[in-house]
ChimeraX commands (.cxc) that place a marker at each C-alpha (Angstrom):
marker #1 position 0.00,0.00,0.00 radius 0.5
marker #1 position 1.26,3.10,-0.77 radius 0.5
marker #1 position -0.02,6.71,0.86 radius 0.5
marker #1 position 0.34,9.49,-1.56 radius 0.5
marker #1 position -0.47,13.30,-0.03 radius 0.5
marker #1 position -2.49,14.94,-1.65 radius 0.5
marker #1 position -0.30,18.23,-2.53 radius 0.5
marker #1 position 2.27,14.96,-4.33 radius 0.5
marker #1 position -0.60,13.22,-6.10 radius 0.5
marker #1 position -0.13,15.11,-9.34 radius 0.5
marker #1 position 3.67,13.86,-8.83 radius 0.5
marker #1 position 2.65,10.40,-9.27 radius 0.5
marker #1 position -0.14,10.27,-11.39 radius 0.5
marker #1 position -1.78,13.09,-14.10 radius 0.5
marker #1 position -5.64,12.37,-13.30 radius 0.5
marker #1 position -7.63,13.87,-11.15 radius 0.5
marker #1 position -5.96,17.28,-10.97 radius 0.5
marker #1 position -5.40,18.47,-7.40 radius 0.5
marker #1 position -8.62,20.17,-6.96 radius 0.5
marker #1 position -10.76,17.46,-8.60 radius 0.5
marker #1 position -9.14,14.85,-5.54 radius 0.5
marker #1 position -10.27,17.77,-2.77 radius 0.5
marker #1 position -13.70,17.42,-4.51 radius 0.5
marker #1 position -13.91,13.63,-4.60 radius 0.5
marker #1 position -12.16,14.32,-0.33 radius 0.5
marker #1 position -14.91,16.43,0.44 radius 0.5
marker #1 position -17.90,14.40,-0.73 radius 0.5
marker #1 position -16.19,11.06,0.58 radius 0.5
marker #1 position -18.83,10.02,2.75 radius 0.5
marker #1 position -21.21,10.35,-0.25 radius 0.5
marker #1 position -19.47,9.00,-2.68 radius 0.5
marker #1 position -17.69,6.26,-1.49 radius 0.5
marker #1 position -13.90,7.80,-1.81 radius 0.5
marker #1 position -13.53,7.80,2.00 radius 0.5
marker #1 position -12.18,4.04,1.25 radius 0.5
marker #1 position -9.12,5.63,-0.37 radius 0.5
marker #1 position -8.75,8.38,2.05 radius 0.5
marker #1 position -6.43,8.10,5.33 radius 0.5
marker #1 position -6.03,11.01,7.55 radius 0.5
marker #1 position -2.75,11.31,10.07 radius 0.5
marker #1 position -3.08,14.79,12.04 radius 0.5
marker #1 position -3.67,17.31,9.62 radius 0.5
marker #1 position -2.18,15.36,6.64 radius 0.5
marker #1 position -4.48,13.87,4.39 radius 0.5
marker #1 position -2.88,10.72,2.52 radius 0.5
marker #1 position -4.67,8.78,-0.92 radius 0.5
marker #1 position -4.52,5.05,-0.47 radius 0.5
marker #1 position -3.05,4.94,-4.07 radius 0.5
marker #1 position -4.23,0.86,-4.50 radius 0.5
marker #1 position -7.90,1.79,-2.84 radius 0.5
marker #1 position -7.95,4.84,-5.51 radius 0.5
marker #1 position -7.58,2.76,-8.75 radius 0.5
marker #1 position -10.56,0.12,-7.03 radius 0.5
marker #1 position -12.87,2.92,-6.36 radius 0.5
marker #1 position -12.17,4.31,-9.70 radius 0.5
marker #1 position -12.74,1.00,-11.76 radius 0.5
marker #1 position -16.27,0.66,-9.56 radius 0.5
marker #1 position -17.10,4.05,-10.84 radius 0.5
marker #1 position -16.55,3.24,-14.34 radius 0.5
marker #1 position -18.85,0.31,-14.14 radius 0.5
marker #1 position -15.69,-2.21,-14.30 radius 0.5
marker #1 position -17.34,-5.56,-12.74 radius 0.5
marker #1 position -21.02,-5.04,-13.10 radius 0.5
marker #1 position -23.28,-7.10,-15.69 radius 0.5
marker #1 position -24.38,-5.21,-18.35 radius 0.5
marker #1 position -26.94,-7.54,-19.61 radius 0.5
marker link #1:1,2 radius 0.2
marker link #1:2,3 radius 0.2
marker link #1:3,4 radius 0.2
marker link #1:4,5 radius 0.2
marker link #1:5,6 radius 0.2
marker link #1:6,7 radius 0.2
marker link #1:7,8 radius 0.2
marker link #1:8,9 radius 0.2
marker link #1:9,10 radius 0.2
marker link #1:10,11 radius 0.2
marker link #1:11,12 radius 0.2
marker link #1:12,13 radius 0.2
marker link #1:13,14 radius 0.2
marker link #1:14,15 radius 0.2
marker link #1:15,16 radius 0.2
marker link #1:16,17 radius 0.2
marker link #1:17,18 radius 0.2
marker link #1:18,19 radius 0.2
marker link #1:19,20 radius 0.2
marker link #1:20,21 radius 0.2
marker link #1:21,22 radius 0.2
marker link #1:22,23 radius 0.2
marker link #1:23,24 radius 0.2
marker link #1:24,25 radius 0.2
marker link #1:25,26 radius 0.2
marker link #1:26,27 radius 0.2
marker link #1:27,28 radius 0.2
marker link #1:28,29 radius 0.2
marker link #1:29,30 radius 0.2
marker link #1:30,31 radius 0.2
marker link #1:31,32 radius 0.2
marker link #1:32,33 radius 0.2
marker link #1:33,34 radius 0.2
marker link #1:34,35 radius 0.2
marker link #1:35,36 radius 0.2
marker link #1:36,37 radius 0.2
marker link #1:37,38 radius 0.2
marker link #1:38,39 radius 0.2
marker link #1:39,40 radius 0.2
marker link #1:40,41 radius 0.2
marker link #1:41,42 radius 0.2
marker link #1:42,43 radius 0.2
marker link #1:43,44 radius 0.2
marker link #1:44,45 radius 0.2
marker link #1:45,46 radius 0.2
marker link #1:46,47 radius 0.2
marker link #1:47,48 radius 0.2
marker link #1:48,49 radius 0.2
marker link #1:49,50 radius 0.2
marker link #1:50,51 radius 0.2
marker link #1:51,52 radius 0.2
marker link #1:52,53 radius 0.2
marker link #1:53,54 radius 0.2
marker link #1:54,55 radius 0.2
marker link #1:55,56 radius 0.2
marker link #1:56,57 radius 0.2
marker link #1:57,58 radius 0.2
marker link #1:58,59 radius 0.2
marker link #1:59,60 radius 0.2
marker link #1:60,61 radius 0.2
marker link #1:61,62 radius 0.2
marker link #1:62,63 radius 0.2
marker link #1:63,64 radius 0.2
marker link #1:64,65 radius 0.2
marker link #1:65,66 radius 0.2
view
């Protein structure tokens, strides 16, 4: 598992731009991203491994389409 701030996610990865990930942060508890976020203190990390699940469920990756 690997804990990316957020101010180093654009370091790491292009997609979603810093203020797109404080979006997805700050409606966590309605959206289901609070699986990917891990708070220490006033730092607030990305579970980098949870990120790329939730994404995939958000795409529709694993659901019947039939």
């Amino acid at each position: 598992m690997r804990l990316i701030p957020v101010t180093q996610w654009n370091d790491h990865h292009a997609w979603p731009p810093q203020g797109g990930l404080r979006h997805l942060i700050f409606h966590a508890n309605t959206n289901g991203f609070d699986t990917c976020v891990r708070r220490v203190g006033r730092r607030v990390l990305i579970d980098e491994a949870a990120f790329f699940v939730w994404a995939d469920a958000q795409n529709g990756e694993g659901k019947s389409h039939a």
